[in-house]
C-alpha positions, 0 to 999 in steps of 0.5 A, a space after each residue: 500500500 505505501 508504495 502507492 501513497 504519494 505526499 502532496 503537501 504537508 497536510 495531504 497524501 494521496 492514495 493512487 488508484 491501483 493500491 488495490 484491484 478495482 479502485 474507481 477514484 483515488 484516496 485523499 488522506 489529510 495527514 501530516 507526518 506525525 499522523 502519517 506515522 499512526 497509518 501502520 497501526 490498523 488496517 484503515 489505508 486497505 479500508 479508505 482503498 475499499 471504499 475507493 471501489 464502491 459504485 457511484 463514489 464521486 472525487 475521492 475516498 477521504 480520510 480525515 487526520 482522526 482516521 482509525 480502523 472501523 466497520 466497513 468504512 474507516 472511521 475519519 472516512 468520508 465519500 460521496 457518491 452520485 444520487 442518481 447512479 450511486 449506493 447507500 452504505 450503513 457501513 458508510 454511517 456506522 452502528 452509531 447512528 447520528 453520534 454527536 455533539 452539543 456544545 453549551 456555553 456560558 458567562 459563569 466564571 471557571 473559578 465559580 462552577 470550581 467551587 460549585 463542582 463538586 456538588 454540581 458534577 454528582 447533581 449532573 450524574 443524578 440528573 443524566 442516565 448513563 451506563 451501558 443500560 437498557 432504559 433510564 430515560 424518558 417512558 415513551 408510549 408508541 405515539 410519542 416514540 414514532 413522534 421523535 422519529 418524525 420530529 426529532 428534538 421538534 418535539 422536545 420543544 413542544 415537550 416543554 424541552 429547551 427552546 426554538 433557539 436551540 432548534 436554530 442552532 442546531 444541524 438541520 434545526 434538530 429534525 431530518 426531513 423524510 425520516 420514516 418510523 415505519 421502516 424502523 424495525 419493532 426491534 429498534 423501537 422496544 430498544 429506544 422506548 426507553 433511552 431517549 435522555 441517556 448519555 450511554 457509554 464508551 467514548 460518550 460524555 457530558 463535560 464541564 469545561 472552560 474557554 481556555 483560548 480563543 483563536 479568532 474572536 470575532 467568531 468565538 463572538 458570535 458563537 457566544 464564548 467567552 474566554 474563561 468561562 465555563 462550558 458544557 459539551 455533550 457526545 452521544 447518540 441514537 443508542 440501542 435505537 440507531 445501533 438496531 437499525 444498522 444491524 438491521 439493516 446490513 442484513 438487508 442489504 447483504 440479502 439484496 446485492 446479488 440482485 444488483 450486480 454488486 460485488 464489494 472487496 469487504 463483506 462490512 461494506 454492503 450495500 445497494 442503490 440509492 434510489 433502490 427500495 432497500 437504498 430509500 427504506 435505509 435512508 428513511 430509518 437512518 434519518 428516524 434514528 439521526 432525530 432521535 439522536 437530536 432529540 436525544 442531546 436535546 432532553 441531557 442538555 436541557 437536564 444540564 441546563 436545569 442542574 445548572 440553574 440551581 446552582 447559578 440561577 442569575 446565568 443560563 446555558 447557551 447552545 452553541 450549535 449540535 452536529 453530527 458526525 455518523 450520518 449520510 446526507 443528500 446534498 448539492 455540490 460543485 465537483 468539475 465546474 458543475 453542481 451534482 447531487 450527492 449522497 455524503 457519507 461521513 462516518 466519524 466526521 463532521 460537516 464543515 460548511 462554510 461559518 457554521 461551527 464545528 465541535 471537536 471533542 478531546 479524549 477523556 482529560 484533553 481539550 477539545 476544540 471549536 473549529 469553523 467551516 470554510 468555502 474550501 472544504 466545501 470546495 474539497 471535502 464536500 464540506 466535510 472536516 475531522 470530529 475527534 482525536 481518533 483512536 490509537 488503541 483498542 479497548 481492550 489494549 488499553 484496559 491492560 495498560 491502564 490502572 484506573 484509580 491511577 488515572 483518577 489520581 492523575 486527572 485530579 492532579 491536574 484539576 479534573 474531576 470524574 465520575 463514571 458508571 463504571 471503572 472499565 470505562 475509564 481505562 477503556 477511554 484513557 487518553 494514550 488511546 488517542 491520537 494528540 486532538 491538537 495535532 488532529 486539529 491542526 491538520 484540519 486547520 492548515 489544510 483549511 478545511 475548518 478553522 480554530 475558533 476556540 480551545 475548551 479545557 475540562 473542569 469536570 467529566 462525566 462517563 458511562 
């Protein structure tokens, strides 16, 4: 596979077609050499050369500097494929369906929410279910299920759930159009019946932070952040919902190939059509699942807001801006002088339009980062950009290396406080398991494809 990289610049390598049989269009890998040298780790060059192979793809096979191995695609994998004569992969999505973040702000001053953390952090845990559990959150009947799969975080507002300004900022104002309950499988309604407001587990989180630095402040202005004062930022999901319907999904597909002609070099990379029933029936249910997962940060951000107003009620929460970064969107685009449609896959990315917000989150006790998005990626990257630090070792590799009264000690140490629903978690989400997010980020921001808005410094972090 190497001797079929060439670099192109310092943030940029391209992977020729040829790397492997079959290639329709070439791979774009957004690294420098201190990412360039994490490629080796896994198996995630053979998957952006996979991808390359799928039918429709328009441009490239792009992998985004948080690239790692992931089912079917990597995950930093972004790729665009022709509505009218491409595929729809759930691979291309993932099992987390519309995983995410929210990003709150504030004027309550780090030193304020310091003295108030250690009865704030335990009144969050209280207030936001988390863990790996099968319920804990809101009972929802039938109707009012099937209506957050139609409606998203809309009906959390009619709920009396947060308000119409953070329905303005967030992607799509908090609802996909053409989602469809009705091709979302019993199965995956019995499990999201009772999550909706649950944080989850693994790399999820809800964090206290603090504007550490701000890199443009005009912007950082207008997205109401201000330098010293503390954050919320939430990371999740759509749950056991959205991970049923990719698993019901790939079933599906797997079954339907052989009736299209399609042969894919991975067996994780099903899919079919687009425009085939298979192709629309897994759009509509993946849309479903990306509004309960909207709906989902909706309800812990307003249960965040509610704690907080306890304990500082002269100051309110603020929602930033709410983005994915598991999901497939019909979009339009210039590629070669002329406007296409376009099914974007982003699995493990975020879009980076021009002005709008872009939520990097850190490994457990690193910053995160606020970043924006340019006309150049729109220009490149179908207006896609990174959405995290990346992994650099499995979970069960970093269990073993991890002692987690240790790593409780040494986040301590630094000003951090923790709690989690479980010990396993924290070693699992140590941060050596990732690559360096500034690093990351700094790629994205040299190449231009998102720009550094802001540096946020963790207070506190909650885990499943």
């Amino acid at each position: 596979m190497r001797e079929y990289m060439e670099r192109i610049d310092g943030e940029r390598i391209l992977l020729r077609q040829g790397a492997i049989p079959g290639m329709r269009v070439p791979g774009m890998i957004f690294a420098d050499s201190y990412i360039e040298r994490s490629l080796d780790a896994d198996n995630s060059l053979l998957q952006v050369a996979n991808v390359a192979t799928l039918p429709g793809i328009v441009g490239y096979s792009f992998a985004m500097p948080d690239i790692h191995w992931g089912y079917g695609f990597p995950i930093g994998g972004v790729a665009a494929f022709s509505a009218e004569e491409g595929i729809i992969s759930p691979g291309g999505v993932g099992y987390d369906i519309s995983c995410g973040v929210r990003l709150l702000s504030s004027r309550i001053p780090e030193q304020e929410v310091r003295k108030a953390v250690d009865s704030l952090l335990p009144a969050l845990f209280s207030a936001v279910p988390s863990g790996a559990v099968s319920g804990g959150g809101l009972e929802l009947s039938t109707r009012e299920l099937d209506a957050v799969l139609e409606n998203g975080a809309k009906w959390a507002v009619k709920k009396g759930y947060g308000t119409e300004d953070d329905l303005e900022k967030t992607e799509e104002r908090g609802c996909l159009a053409e989602a469809a309950q009705g091709v979302v499988s019993q199965r995956a309604k019995e499990r999201g019946r009772t999550q909706l407001g649950t944080l989850g587990s693994g790399n999820h989180f809800l964090e206290i932070q603090t504007v550490d630095e701000i890199y443009d402040e005009t912007t950082a202005a207008r997205m109401g952040l201000v330098e010293g004062c503390a954050t919320v930022m939430i990371h999740c999901g759509s749950r056991g919902l959205g991970h049923q319907v990719c698993d019901d999904y790939l079933k599906t597909m797997r079954r339907a190939m052989g009736r299209y002609g399609i042969e894919v070099p991975d067996r994780q990379l099903v899919c079919a059509p687009l425009n085939s029933p298979e192709g629309r029936e897994y759009l509509g249910a993946m849309r479903a699942a990306a509004n309960y997962a909207m709906a989902n940060r909706h309800i812990i951000a307003d249960s965040a807001r509610r704690v907080f107003k306890r304990f500082f009620p002269r100051e309110q929460l603020r929602t930033v801006w709410d983005v994915s970064h598991n999901l497939a969107h019909i979009e339009r685009h210039r590629w070669e002088g002329r406007e296409v449609s376009l099914c974007v896959h982003r699995k493990g990315a975020t879009r980076a339009f021009a002005g709008q917000a872009v939520l990097i989150p850190g490994s457990m006790g690193t910053e995160s980062h606020v970043l924006c998005g340019t006309e150049r990626a729109e220009q490149t990257t179908f207006g896609s950009t990174c959405h995290g630090a990346g992994r650099m070792m499995s979970r069960s590799e970093a269990l073993k290396r991890t002692d987690a009264g240790r790593l409780i000690r040494e986040l301590s140490d630094k000003g951090i406080a923790v709690m989690a629903e479980s010990r396993r978690t924290l070693g699992e989400e140590a941060p050596e398991a990732y690559k360096d997010v500034s690093s990351v980020v700094d790629v994205t921001h040299r190449a231009g494809i998102s720009t550094k808005v802001a540096r946020l410094r963790p207070i506190a972090v909650m885990k499943g």
